[in-house]
C-alpha positions in Angstrom: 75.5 156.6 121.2 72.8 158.1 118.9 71.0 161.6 118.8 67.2 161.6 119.9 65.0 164.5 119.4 61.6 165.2 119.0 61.9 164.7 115.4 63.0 160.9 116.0 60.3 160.8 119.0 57.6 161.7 116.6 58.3 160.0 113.3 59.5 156.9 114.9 63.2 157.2 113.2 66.9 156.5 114.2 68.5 159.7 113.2 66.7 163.2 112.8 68.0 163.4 109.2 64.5 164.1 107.0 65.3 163.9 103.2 64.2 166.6 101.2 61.6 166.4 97.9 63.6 166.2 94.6 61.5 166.4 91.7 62.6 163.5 89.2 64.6 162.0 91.9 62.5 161.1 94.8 61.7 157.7 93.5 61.3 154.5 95.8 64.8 153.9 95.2 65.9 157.4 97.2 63.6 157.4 100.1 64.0 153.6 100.8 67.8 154.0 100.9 67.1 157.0 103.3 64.8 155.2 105.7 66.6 152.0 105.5 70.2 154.0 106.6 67.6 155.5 109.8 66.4 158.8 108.1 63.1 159.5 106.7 62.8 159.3 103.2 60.6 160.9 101.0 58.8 160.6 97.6 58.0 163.6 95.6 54.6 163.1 94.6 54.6 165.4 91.4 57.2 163.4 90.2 54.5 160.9 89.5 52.4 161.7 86.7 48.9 161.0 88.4 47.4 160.5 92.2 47.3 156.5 91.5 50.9 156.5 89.9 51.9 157.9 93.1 49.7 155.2 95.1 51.6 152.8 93.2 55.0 154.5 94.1 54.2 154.4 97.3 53.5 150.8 97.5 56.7 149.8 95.3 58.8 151.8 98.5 57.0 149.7 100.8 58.8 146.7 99.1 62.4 148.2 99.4 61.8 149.0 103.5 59.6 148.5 106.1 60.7 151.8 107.6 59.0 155.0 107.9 58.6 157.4 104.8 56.9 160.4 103.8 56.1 162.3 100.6 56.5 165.8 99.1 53.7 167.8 97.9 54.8 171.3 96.5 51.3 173.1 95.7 52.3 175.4 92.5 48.9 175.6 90.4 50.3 178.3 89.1 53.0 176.8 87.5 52.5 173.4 87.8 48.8 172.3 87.0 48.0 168.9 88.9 45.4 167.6 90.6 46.6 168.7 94.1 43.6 167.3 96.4 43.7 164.2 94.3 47.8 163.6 95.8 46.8 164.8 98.9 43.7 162.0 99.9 46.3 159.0 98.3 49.0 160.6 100.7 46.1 160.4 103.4 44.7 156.9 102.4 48.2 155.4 102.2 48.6 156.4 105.7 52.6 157.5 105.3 54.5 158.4 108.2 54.5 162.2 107.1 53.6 164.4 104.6 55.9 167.6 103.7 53.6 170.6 102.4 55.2 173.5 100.7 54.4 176.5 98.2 50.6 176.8 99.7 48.8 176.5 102.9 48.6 173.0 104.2 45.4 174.2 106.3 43.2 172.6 103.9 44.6 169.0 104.0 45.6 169.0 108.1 41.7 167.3 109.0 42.5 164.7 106.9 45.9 163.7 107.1 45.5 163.9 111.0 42.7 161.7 110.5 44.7 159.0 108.7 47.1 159.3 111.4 49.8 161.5 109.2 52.2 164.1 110.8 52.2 167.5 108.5 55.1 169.1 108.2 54.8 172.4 106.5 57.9 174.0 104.8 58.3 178.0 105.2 60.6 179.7 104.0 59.3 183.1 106.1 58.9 183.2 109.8 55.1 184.7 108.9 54.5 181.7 107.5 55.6 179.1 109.7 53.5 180.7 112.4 50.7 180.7 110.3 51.1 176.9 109.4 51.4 176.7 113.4 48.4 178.3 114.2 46.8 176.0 111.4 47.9 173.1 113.0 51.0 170.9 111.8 52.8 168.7 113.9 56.2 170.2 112.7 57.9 173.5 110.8 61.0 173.4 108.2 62.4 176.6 108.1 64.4 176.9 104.6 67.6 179.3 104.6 68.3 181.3 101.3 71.2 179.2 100.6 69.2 176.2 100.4 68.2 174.9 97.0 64.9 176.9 97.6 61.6 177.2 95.2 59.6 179.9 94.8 60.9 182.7 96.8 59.4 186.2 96.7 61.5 189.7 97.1 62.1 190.1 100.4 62.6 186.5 101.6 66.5 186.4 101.0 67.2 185.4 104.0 69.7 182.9 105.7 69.3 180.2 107.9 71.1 181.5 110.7 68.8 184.4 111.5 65.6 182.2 110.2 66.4 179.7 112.6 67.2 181.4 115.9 64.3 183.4 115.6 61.7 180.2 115.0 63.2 178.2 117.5 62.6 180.9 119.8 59.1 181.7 118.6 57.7 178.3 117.6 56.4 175.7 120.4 56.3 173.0 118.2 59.2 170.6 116.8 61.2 172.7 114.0 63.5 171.1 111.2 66.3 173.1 110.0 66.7 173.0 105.7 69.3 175.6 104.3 72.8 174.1 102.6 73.0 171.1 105.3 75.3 168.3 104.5 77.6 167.8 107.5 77.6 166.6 111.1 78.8 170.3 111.8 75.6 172.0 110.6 73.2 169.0 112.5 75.0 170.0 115.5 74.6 173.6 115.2 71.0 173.1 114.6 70.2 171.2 117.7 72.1 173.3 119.8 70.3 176.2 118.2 67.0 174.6 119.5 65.9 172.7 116.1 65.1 168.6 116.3 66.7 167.7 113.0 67.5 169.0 109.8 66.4 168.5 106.1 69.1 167.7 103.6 68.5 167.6 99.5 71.6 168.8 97.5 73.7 165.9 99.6 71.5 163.1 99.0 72.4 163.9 95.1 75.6 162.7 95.6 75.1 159.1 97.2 75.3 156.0 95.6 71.4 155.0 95.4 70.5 158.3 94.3 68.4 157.5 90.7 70.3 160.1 88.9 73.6 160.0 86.4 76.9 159.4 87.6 78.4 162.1 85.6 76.1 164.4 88.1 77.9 163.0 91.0 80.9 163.0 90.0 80.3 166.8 88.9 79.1 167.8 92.6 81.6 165.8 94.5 84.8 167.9 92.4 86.9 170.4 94.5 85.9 173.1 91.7 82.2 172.5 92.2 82.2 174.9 95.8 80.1 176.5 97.3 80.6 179.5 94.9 78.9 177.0 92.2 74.9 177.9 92.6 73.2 180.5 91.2 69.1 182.2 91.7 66.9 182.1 89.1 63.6 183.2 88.1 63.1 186.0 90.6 61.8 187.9 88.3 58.6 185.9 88.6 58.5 186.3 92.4 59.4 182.0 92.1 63.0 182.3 93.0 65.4 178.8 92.8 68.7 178.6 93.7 70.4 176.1 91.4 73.3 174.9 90.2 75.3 177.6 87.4 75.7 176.5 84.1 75.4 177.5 80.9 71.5 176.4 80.7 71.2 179.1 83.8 74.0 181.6 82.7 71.1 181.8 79.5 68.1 182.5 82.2 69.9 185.0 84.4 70.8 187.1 80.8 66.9 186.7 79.9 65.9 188.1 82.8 68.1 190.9 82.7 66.4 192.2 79.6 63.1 193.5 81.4 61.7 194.1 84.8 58.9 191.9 83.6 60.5 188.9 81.8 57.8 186.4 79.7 58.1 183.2 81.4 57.7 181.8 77.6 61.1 183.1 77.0 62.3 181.0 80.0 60.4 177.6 79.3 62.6 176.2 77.5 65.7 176.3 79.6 63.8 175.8 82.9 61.9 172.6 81.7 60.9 169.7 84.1 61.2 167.4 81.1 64.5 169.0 80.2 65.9 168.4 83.5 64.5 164.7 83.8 66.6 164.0 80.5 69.5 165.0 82.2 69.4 162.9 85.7 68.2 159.7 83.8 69.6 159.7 80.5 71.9 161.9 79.3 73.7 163.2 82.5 75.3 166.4 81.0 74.8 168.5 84.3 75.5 171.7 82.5 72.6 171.4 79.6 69.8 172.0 82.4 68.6 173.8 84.9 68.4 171.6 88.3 68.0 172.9 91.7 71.4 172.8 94.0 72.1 174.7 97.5 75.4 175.5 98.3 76.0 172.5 100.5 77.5 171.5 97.0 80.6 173.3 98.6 80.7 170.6 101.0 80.6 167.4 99.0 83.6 165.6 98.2 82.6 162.1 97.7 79.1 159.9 97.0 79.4 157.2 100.1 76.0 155.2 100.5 73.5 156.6 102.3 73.8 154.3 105.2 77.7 155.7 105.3 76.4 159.3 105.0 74.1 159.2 108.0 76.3 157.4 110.0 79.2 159.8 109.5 77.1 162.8 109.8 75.8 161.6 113.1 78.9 160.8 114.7 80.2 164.1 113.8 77.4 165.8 115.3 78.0 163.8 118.7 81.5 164.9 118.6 80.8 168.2 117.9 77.8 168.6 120.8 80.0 166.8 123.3 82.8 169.1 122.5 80.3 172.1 123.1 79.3 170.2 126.4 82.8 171.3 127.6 82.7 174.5 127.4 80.2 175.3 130.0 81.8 175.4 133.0 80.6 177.3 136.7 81.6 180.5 136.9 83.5 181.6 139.6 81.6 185.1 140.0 
């Protein structure tokens, strides 16, 4: 048995299971494992310092799997200065299996990724949006539920992926990926049947054995008293709202924040630092001295299996749970 979708159809992948972008974590060593247990896995390109450090990523994960991968590009110039179109043209010349677009318009970049023969994947965390990125032309939509481990949400876009996604899949014409809290064969299942081809899982993927992060993080996310309760939003304040995990480092930003309408993101730098949280997955693994993005699908970890045994008991779980579904549609006798 297997699941086959559109998603699977297009990308040329076992199981439509897309990794999400993880900044600091989507090395080679996370997206191989993902595509080499039948996923897709992707590299998050600004967690390379430079468009030819990422070129050189990308060539290091084509030594770890001869599968397809894609790469992240989160368009913040805002807050993160980088040399956006420099990322995008190595993502086009390295000719990767998909590119995931977030934060900005992928309009600009669709002529030529499509000409390198690379699917865009736009991820919107409004319905407004994903029709616009539709309209522009990408070969798929992510729709990202609230209770996702989201990044940079404005007022007004608290919305869950229940609602998001019923109302895309019957709006959309093109494939749409469900991203909002997924970690189970339950929630893959629900999101097929709701009309989606796959879904997008971050938050989980922490919590696997090849992840490049500390143990002491794992362990943290797989402990009964790290639920679903355990996350916290930050920063909306600055219209860039993140739902991570609650610690002390983010108990500090939501108090900040609470002192003004209009809180000085200088006040907040410290505690919400990249290079802050880097320390923390690689070297020091104290999960509560930074702040680190977390959806609640936390709730629904208990253990760090491979990612080869995650897929393949997500998957079966989703079969059982669609065949079970199957049952209950029965003639009517009216």
């Amino acid at each position: 048995m297997g699941l086959k979708t559109r998603l699977t159809e297009l990308l040329g992948i076992e199981h439509p299971i897309i990794q999400g972008g993880m900044q600091y974590v989507g090395y080679a060593e996370m997206a191989s494992a993902v595509s080499n247990a039948g996923g897709l896995g992707i590299l998050t390109g600004l967690t390379q310092p430079t468009p030819e450090d990422l070129r050189k990523e990308i060539a290091r994960c084509r030594t770890m799997t001869d599968k397809p991968f894609g790469v992240n590009l989160t368009i913040l110039p805002a807050l993160i200065p980088a040399d956006y179109d420099g990322f995008a043209k190595v993502v086009a010349e390295e000719k990767v299996a998909m590119v995931e677009i977030a934060g900005a318009s992928p309009k600009p970049y669709l002529p030529m990724m499509h000409a390198n023969g690379v699917k865009v994947l736009h991820k919107s965390a409004t319905i407004r949006h994903a029709l616009k990125a539709q309209e522009a032309g990408v070969d798929l939509i992510e729709i990202v539920g609230y209770e996702g481990s989201i990044a940079g949400g404005q007022p007004g876009d608290e919305i869950g992926l229940w609602v998001a996604l019923a109302k895309a899949t019957s709006l959309l014409h093109i494939p749409v990926v469900a991203a909002g809290a997924s970690g189970t064969g339950r929630q893959l299942a629900a999101a097929i049947a709701m009309g989606a081809q796959g879904i997008t899982m971050a938050t989980r993927f922490l919590a696997t054995v090849e992840a490049p992060i500390h143990q002491s993080i794992k362990d943290h996310m797989a402990m009964e008293t790290t639920d679903e309760r355990s996350t916290c939003v930050v920063l909306s304040t600055l219209s860039n709202a993140t739902r991570v995990l609650r610690n002390e480092v983010t108990e500090t930003i939501l108090d900040v924040e609470k002192e003004s309408d209009e809180v000085d993101f200088t006040k907040l730098a410290p505690f919400a630092s990249g290079v802050r949280t880097k320390h923390m997955w690689q070297e020091s693994g104290d999960w509560n001295d930074a702040m680190w993005s977390c959806g609640q699908s936390v709730g629904l970890i208990s253990d760090v299996p491979t990612c080869q045994e995650l897929l393949i008991r997500i998957v079966k779980e989703a079969e059982e749970q669609l065949s079970s579904g199957a049952k209950c549609c029965v003639r009517s006798k009216l």
